[in-house]
MITORDREN-127636 format. One record per residue (C-alpha): residue number from 1; residue in one letter; z, x, y. Coordinates in pm, whole numbers, always signed. Example, Ala and Ser with C-alpha at 12.3 -4.5 7.8 and 13.67 -1.06 7.14 Angstrom:
// MITORDREN-127636
[1; A; [+780; +1230; -450]]
[2; S; [+714; +1367; -106]]
END
This chain:
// MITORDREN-127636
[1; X; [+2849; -1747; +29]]
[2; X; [+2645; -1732; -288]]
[3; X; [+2307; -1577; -273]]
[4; X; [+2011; -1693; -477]]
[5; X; [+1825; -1437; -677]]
[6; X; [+1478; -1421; -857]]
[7; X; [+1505; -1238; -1166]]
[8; X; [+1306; -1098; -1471]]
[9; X; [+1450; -966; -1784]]
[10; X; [+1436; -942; -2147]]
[11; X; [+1622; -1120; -2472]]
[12; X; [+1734; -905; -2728]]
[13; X; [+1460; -1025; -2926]]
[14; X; [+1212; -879; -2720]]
[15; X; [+1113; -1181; -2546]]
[16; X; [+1022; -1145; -2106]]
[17; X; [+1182; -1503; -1928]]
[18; X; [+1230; -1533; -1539]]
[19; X; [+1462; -1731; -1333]]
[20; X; [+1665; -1787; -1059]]
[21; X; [+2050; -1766; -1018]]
[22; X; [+2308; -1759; -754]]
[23; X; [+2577; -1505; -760]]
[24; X; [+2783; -1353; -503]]
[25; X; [+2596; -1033; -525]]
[26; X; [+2325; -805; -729]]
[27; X; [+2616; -651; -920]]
[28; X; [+2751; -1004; -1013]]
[29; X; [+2446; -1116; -1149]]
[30; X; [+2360; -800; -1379]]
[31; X; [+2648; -839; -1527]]
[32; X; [+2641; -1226; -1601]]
[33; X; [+2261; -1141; -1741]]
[34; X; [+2426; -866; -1979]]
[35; X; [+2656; -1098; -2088]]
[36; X; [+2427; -1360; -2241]]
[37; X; [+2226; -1049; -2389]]
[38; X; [+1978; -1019; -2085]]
[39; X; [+1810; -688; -1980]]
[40; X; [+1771; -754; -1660]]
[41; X; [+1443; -566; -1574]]
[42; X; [+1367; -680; -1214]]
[43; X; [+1621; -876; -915]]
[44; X; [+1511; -903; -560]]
[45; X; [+1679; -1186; -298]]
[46; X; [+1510; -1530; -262]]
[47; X; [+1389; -1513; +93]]
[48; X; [+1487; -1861; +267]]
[49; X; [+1236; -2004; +462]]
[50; X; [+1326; -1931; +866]]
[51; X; [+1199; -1948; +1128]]
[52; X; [+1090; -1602; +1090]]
[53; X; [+740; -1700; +891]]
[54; X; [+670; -1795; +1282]]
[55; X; [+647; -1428; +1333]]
[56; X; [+603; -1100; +1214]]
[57; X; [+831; -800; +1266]]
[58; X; [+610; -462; +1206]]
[59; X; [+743; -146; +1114]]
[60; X; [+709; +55; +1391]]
[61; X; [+988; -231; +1546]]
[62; X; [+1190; -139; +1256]]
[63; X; [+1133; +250; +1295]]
[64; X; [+1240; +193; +1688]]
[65; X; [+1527; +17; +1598]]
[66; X; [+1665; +214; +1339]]
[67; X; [+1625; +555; +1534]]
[68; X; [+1761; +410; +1830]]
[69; X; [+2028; +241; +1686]]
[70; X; [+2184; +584; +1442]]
[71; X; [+2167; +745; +1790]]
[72; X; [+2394; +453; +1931]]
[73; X; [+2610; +490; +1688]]
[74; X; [+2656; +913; +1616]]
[75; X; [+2697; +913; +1967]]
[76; X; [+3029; +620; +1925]]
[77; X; [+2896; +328; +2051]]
[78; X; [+3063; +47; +1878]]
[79; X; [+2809; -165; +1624]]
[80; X; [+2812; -463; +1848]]
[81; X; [+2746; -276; +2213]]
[82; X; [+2460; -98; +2028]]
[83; X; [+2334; -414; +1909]]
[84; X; [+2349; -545; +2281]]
[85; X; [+2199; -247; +2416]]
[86; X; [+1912; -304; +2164]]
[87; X; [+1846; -639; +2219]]
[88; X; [+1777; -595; +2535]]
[89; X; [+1508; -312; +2482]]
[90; X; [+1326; -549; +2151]]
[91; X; [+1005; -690; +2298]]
[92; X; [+886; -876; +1979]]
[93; X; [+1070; -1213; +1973]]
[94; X; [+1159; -1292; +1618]]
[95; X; [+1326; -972; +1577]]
[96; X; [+1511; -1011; +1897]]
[97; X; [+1654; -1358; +1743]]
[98; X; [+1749; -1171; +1456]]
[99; X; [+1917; -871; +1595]]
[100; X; [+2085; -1168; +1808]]
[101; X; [+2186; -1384; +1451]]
[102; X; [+2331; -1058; +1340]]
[103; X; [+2483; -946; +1633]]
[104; X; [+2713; -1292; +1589]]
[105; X; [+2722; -1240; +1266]]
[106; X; [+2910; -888; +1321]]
[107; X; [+3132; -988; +1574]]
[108; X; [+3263; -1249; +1351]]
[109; X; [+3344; -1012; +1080]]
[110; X; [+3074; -941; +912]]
[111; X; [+2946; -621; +786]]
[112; X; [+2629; -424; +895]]
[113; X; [+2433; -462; +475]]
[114; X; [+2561; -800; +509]]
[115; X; [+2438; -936; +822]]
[116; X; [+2091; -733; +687]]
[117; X; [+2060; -929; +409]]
[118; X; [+2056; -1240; +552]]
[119; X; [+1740; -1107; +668]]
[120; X; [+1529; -1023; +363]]
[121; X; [+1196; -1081; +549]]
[122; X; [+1320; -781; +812]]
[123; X; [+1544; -601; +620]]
[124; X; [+1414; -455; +285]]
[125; X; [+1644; -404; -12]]
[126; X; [+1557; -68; +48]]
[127; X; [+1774; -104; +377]]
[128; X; [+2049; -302; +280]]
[129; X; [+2149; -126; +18]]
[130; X; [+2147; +249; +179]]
[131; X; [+2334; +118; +478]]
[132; X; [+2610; -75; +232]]
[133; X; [+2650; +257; +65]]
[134; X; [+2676; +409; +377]]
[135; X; [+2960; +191; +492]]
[136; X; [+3106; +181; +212]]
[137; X; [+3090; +596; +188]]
[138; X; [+3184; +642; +536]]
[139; X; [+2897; +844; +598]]
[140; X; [+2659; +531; +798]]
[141; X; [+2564; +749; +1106]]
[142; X; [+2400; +1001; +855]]
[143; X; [+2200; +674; +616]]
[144; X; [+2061; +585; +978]]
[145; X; [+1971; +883; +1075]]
[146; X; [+1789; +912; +693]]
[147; X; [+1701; +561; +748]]
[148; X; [+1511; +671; +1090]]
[149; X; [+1333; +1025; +885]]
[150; X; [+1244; +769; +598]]
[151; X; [+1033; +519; +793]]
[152; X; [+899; +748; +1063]]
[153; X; [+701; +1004; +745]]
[154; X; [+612; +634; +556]]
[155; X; [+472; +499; +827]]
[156; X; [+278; +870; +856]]
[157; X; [+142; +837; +512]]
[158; X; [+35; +464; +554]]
[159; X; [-171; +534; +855]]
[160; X; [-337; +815; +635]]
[161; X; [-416; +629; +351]]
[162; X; [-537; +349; +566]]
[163; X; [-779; +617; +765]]
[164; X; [-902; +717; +415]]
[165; X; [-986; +354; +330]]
[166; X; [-1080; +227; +664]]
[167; X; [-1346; +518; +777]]
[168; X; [-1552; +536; +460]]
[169; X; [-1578; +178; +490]]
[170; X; [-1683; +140; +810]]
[171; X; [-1954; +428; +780]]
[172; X; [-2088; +252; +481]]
[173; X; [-2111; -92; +629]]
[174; X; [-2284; +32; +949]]
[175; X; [-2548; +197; +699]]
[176; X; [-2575; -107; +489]]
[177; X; [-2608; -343; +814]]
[178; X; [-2872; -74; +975]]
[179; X; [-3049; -83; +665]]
[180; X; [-3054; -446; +671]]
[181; X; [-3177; -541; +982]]
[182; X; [-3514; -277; +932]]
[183; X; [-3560; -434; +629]]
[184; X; [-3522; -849; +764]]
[185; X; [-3652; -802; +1127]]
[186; X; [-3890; -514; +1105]]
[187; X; [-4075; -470; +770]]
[188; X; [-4213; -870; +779]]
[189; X; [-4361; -796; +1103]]
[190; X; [-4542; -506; +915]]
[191; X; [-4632; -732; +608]]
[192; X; [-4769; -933; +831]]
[193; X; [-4981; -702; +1017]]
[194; X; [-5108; -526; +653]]
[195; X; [-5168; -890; +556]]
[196; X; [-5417; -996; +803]]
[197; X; [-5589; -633; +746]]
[198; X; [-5659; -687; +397]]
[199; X; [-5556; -365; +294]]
[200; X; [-5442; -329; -63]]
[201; X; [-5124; -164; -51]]
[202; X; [-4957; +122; -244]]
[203; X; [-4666; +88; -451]]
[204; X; [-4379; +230; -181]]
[205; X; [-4512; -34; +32]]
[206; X; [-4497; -315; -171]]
[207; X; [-4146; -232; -316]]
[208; X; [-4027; -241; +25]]
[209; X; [-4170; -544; +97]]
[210; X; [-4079; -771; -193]]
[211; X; [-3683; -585; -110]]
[212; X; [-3752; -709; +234]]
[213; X; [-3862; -1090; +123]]
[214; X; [-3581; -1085; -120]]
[215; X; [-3284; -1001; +129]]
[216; X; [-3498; -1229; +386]]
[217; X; [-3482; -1503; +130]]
[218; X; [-3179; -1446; +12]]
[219; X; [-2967; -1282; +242]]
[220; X; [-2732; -1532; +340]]
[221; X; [-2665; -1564; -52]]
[222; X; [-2566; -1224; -25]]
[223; X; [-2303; -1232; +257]]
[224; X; [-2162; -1566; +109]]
[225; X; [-2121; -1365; -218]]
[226; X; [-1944; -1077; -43]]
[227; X; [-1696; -1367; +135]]
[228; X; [-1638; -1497; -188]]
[229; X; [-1582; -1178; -386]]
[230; X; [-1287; -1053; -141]]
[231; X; [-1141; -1403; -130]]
[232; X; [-1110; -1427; -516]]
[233; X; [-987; -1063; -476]]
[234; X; [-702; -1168; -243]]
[235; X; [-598; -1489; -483]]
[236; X; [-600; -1234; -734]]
[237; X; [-355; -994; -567]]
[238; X; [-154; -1300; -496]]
[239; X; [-38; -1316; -820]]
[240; X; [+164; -985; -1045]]
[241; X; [-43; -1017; -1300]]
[242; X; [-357; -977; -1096]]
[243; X; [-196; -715; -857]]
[244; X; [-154; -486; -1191]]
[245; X; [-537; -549; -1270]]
[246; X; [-638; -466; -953]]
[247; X; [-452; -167; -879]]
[248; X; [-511; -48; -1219]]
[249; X; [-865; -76; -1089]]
[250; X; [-831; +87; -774]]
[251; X; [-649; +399; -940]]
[252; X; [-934; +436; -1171]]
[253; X; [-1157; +476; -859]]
[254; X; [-1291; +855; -850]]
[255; X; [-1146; +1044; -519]]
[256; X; [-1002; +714; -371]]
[257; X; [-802; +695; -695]]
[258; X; [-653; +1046; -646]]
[259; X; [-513; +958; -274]]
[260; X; [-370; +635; -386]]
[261; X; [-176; +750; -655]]
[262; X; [-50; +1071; -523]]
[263; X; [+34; +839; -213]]
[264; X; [+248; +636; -419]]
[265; X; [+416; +896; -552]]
[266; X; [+502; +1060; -269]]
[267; X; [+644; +652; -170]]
[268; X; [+833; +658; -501]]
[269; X; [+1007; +1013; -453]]
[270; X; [+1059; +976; -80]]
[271; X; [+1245; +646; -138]]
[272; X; [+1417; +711; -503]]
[273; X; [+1561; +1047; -339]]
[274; X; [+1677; +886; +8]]
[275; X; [+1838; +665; -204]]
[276; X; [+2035; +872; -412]]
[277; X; [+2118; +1096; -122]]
[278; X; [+2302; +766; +58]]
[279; X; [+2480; +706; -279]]
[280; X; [+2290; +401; -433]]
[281; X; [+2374; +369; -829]]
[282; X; [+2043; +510; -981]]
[283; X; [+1954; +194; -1197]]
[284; X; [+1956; -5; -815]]
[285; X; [+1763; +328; -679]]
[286; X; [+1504; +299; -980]]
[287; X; [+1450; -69; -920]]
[288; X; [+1376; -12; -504]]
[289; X; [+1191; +233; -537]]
[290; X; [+953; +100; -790]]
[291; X; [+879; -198; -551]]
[292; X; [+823; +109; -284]]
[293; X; [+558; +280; -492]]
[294; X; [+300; -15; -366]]
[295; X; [+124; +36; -707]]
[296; X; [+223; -234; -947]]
[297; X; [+120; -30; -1232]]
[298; X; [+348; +240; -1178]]
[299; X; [+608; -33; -1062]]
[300; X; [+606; -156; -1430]]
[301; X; [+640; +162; -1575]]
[302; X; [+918; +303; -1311]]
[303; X; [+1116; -17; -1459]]
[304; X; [+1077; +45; -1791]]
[305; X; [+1211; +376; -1746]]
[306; X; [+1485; +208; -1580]]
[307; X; [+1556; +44; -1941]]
[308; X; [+1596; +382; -2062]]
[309; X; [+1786; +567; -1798]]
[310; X; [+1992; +257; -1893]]
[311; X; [+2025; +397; -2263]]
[312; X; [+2183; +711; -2163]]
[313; X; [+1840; +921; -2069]]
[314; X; [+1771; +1130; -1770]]
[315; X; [+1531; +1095; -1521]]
[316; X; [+1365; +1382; -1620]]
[317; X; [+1371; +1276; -2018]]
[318; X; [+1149; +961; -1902]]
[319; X; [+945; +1071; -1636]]
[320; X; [+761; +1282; -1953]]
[321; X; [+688; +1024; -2154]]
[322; X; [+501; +925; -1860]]
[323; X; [+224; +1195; -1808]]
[324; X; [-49; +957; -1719]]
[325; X; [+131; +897; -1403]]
[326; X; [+393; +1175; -1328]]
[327; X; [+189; +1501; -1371]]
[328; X; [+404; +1807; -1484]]
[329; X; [+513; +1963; -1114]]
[330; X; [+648; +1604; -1098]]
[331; X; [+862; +1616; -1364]]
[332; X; [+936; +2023; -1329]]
[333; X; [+1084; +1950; -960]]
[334; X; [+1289; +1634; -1068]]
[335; X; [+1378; +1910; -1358]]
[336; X; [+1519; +2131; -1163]]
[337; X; [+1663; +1901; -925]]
[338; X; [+1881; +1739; -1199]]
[339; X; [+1958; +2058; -1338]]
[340; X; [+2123; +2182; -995]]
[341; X; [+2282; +1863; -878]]
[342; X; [+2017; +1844; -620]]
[343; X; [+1772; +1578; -726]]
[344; X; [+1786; +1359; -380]]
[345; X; [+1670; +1717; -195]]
[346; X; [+1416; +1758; -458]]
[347; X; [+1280; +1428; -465]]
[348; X; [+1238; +1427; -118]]
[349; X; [+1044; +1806; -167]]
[350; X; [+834; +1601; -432]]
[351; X; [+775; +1362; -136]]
[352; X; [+672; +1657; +111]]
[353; X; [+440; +1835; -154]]
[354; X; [+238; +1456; -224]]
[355; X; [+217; +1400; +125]]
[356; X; [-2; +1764; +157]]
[357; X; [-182; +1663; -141]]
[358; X; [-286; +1349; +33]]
[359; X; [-370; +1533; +361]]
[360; X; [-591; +1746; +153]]
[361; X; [-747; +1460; -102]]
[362; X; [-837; +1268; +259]]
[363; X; [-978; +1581; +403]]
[364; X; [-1180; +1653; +61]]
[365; X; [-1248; +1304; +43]]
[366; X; [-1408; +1301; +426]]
[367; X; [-1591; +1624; +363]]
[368; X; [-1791; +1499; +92]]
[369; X; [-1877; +1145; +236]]
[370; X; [-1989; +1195; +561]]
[371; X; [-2327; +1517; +390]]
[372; X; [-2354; +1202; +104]]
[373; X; [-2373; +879; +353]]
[374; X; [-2608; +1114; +578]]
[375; X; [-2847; +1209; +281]]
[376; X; [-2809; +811; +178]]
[377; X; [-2977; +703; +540]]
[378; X; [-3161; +952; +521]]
[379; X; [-3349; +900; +240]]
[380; X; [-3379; +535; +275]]
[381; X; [-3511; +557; +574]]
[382; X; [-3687; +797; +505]]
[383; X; [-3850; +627; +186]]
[384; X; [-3959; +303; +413]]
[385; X; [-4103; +497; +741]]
[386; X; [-4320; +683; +416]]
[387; X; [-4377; +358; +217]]
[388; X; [-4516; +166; +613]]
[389; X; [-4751; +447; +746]]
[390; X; [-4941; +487; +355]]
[391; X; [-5155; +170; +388]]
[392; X; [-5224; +303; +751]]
[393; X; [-5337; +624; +658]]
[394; X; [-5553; +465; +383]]
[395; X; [-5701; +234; +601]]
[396; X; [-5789; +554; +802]]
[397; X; [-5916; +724; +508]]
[398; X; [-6167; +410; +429]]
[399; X; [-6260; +391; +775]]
[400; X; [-6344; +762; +795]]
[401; X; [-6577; +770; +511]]
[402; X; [-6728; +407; +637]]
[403; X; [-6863; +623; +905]]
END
């Protein structure tokens, strides 16, 4: 049955179009695209609408599944008993109707990638295609077993680059919201008490005063504008165009910059060489893994390079012409790599060195935040416990030399 694909390419005159296309396969379409002088430069699967936008199957379901099911299998379990076996251990329903479609869809002939990809919402191309080249290889036990290594160390590095996000935030907003209340709840009940004394107050004091009628005043301005700033943030993202501006942004962010991109290219190298080790084509390998990078600059780029692996470079040729992304030990691994016939094992080395770098940019990161969010509160605090007590100890001072 035909499949419908999205697709983004180039003429021969230079000019980007999009569209959509049904062919039997990836392969099918590529080449129809070639033939009216298309370069195809990105193809991913329409996903049909299911009933699986009812629910959401995470990834440690996938991770369970896949390591549980390349056990099944190295151990001889036919696909379908696994599958049975498996079903009955699947807690989250929409993936249990899935496994249960494909299960069916096996026993009636189909093949593993195939019953996958009539799953694009569970099953990334990622998947499909390792486990097609596994069948198709004879070596499927092995791509699960990869399958399992693969999502177990993504999911690591996800959880740490959500940690890195998530705990400097949270810090920072329980500052901001301490902050905050002193300055709504307790400083008016201060101006009010330095009002009815009369006392004429010293510059700290009135600064934080007018900061505290301000965010008194204006406060709920403030929170409304911090909604509507993440909101136009998230319509933003929702398109490409505005997912490249942002993460362009984000990479340019000192420190949280660093972790992000070295995270993606650990993503990138970890995927691109369990790829090749499975036996993908490279051009497929280039285009999956640039969707895996989760940066949609370096997407962009990783497919342009794809035009010119296309043209007869190597990996290693294009990856230089890219030093604002791949630094030199990048391209010096892949280097080697290529050089021996190794460059899945290398790429996956890449993967293992980016993943320490990240450990240590998070650690780095965390050692410098927590001394510099400390001396913030402290100083602030500092600065209005100094800026409240001044018109006291003046009034003390005039009231000392009244008597």
């Amino acid at each position: 049955m035909p499949t419908t694909f999205i697709w983004k390419g180039r003429t021969e005159e230079g000019v980007i179009i999009t569209g959509e296309t049904e062919a039997e396969n990836e392969g099918e379409l590529l080449l129809a695209l070639r033939k009216k002088g298309i370069i195809p430069r990105y193809v991913r699967q329409k996903e049909e609408k299911r009933f699986l936008s009812l629910g959401k199957v995470s990834n440690k379901d996938i991770l369970f599944f896949t390591r549980q099911f390349a056990t099944l299998f190295a151990s001889g379990v036919p696909v379908v008993q696994a599958f049975d076996a498996l079903i009955g251990q699947i807690k989250n329903k929409t993936f249990k109707k899935v496994l249960i479609q494909m299960r069916n869809d096996i026993e009636k002939g189909s093949s593993l990638a195939d019953a996958m990809k009539r799953h694009p919402r569970v099953f990334s191309s990622l998947f499909v295609n390792m486990v097609r080249a596994g069948e198709e290889g004879g070596m499927l036990d092995k791509v699960l077993q990869r399958m399992a290594d693969y999502f177990e160390k993504m999911l690591k590095l996800r959880r740490k680059i959500i940690g890195a996000m998530i705990y400097p935030s949270l810090v920072i907003g329980i500052a901001v919201l301490v902050v905050a209340v002193i300055m709504i709840f307790v400083i008016p009940t201060f101006a009010k008490l330095f009002s009815e004394m009369g006392v004429d107050l010293p510059l700290p004091t009135r600064i934080t005063i007018g900061l505290s009628n301000f965010m008194a005043s204006s406060g709920i301005f403030i929170f409304l504008g911090i909604i509507g700033f993440f909101i136009f943030v998230k319509f933003l993202r929702a398109s490409a165009k505005g997912r490249k501006i942002t993460d362009n942004i984000l990479l340019r962010i000192p420190l949280l910059g660093v972790i992000l991109l070295k995270s993606s290219l650990s993503r990138f190298s970890r995927t691109l060489g369990t790829l090749l080790g499975s036996g993908v084509p490279i051009l497929n390998s280039m285009e999956i893994s640039a969707r895996a990078s989760g940066n949609k600059v370096i997407e962009d780029i990783v497919l342009d390079m794809k035009e010119e692996i296309t043209g007869g470079k190597s990996l290693t040729e294009v990856l230089k012409t890219k030093p604002e992304i791949f630094p030199p030990i990048f391209v010096q691994m892949v280097g080697v790599g290529e050089s021996t016939g190794k460059t899945d094992e290398m790429l996956n080395k890449v993967a293992d060195f980016y993943d320490e770098e990240v450990d240590n940019a998070v650690a780095n990161l965390m050692s410098m935040l927590e001394p510099a969010l400390i001396i913030f509160l402290g100083v602030t605090i500092g600065f209005i416990v100094v800026s409240l007590y001044l018109p006291i100890f003046k009034l003390g001072e005039v009231v000392g030399r009244g008597g």
